[in-house]
N, C-alpha and C positions, 0 to 999 in steps of 0.2 A: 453747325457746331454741335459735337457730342455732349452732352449733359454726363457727367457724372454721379453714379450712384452711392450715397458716401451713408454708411449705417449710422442709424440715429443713435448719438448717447444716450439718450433716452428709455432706449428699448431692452428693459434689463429682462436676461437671460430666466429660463422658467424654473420654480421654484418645485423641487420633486413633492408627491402626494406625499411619499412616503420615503423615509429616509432611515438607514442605520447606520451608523459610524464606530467603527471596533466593539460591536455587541455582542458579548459573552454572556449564558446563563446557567449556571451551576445551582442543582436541587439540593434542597438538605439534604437529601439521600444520598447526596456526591454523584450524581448523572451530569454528567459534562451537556444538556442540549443542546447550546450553540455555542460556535467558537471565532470568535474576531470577524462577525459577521459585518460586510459592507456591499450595503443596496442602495438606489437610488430609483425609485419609479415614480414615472411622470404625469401629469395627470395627463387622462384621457388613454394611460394604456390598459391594456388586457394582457394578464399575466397570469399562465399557469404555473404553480410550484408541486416540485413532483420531488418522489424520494419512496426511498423502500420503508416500510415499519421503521421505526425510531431513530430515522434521518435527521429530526427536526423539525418537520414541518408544522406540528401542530404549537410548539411552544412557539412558533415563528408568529404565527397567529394570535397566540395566545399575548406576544409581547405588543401587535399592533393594535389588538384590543384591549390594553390594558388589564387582562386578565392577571397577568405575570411583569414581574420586573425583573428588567435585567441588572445584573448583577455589574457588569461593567460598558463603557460606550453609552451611545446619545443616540434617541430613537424620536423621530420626530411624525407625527400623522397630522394633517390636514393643518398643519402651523401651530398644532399644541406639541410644547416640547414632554415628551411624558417620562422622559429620567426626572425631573423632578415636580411631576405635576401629583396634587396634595389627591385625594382619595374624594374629596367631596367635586372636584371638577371632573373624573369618571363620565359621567352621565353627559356633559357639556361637548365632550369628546365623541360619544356613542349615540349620540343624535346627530352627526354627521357623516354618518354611515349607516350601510344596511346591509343585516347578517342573515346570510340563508344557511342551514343546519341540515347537516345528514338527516339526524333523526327528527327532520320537520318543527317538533315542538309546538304544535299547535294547541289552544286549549279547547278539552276537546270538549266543555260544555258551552261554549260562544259556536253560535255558526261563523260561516265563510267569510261575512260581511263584517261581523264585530272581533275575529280575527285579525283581519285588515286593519281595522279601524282603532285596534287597541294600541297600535304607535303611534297613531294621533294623539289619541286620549292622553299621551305621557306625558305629550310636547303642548298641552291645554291648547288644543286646535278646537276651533268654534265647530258646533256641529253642520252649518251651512260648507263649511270647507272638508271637513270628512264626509259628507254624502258625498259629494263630488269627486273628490280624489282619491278616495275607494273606490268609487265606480270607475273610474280612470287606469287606477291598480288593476282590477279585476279583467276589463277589458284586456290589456296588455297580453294577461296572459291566459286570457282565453276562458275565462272564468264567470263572465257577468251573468250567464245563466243560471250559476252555483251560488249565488249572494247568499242566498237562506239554508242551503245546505248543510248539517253537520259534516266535521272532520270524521266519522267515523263511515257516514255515505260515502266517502270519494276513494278513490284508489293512489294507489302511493304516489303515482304521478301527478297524478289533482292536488294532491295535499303540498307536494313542493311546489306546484305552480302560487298554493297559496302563500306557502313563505314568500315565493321570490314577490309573490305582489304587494306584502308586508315587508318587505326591507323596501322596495321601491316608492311605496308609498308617500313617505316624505321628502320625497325629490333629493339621494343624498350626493355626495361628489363624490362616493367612495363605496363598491359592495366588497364585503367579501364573505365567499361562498366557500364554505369547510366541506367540502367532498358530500356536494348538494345531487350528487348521483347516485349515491354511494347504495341508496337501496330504491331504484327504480330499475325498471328496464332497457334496456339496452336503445329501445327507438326513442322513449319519454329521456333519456341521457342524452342522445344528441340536440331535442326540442330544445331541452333546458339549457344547452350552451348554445344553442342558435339564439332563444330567447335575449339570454348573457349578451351577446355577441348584437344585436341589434339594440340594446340598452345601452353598449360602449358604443356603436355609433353615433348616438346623440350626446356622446360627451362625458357619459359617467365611467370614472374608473373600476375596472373589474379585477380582483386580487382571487385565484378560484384554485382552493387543492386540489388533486386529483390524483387518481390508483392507474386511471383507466388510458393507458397509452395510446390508445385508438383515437381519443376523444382531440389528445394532444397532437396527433400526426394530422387528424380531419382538418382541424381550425387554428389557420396561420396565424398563431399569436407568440409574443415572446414566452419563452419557458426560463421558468429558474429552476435548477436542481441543487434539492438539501443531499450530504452525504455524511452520517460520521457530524455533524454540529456545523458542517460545513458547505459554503457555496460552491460546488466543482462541476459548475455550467452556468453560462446566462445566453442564450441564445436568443436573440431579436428574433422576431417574424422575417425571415428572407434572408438571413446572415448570425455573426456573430456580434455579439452586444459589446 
């Protein structure tokens, strides 16, 4: 006798990292950013957003980091809905992510180590837990021999490996990387997305701008293209989304 396979009620459908529903952003300057934008990314994908100069893609970031609000639609990250999330819950939001930056940002009077360790420091992590999981950071990306190192001994691609092992650091479900290439080299460019790219196989979702179309053809991820305030691509990895 055949058993039947009958799908559990139970098993409710996955809830996106990241969500936009009719998001529109107009500047008081009247710059139209984005225009009836609707995304859905799920956890655990890896998503390039690509666009020419003032496509949109950094206010797109700037709406998931709650840097900016949008003017109209509902934008939801990691289950804080942030169309009407107050100013003081901010922080509550951005400690469930980890942001790596073009221009690095490192300070450059801490070394490698208290770099690292200064996202702890935010989140009142015990210091038995920041030795460790800085060193852990560090390791990742290749760094543990650099702990005591100043930001100004390393070279550009050292210094982003330190970002990315400061966003990594407090284990988050969410990176996202603002055109974290944007002033390295061309071989430390690809490191840092293979890096990316082995980060999202253990589960974290990777949200990564980029200029660099090589970067996007090498490494089969889904891409989103901003144009104009607008989405006018979303290509899966292997297909159309």
């Amino acid at each position: 006798m055949e058993h039947q396979i009958v799908p559990s009620e139970n098993i409710k459908p996955q809830k996106p990292i990241i969500e936009f529903r009719g998001v529109s952003k107009t500047y008081q300057t009247g710059t139209h950013a984005l225009e009836d934008v609707n995304i859905k990314i799920n956890p655990g994908e890896f998503v390039f957003v690509v666009g020419s100069s003032g496509a949109g893609k950094s206010t797109f970031m700037k709406l998931i980091m709650r840097e900016e609000k949008a003017n109209t639609g509902k934008i939801t990250v990691n289950g804080f809905n942030l169309t009407t999330m107050k100013r003081k819950h901010v922080p509550l939001l951005r400690r469930t992510m980890g942001i790596v930056f073009q221009d690095f940002r490192l300070i450059p009077t801490m070394n490698v180590f208290d770099n690292v360790a200064f996202a702890m420091y935010v989140v009142g992590a015990s210091g038995r837990d920041i030795r460790r999981e800085v060193s852990k950071a560090l390791s990742k990306v290749g760094l543990g021999h650099k702990a005591r190192s100043m930001p100004a001994q390393l070279s550009g691609g050292e210094q982003q490996r330190v970002g990315l092992a400061r966003a990594l650091v407090n284990s988050p479900d969410l990176i996202i990387a603002d055109e974290p290439t944007g002033n390295v080299d061309p071989n430390m460019s690809y490191e840092i997305v293979s890096m990316l790219t082995e980060i999202n196989k253990l589960g974290t979702t990777v949200l990564m701008v980029t200029h660099d179309h090589n970067l996007v053809r090498d490494f089969n991820h889904r891409v989103i293209m901003l144009d104009g305030g607008r989405i006018v691509a979303d290509n899966a990895a292997g297909g159309e989304a």
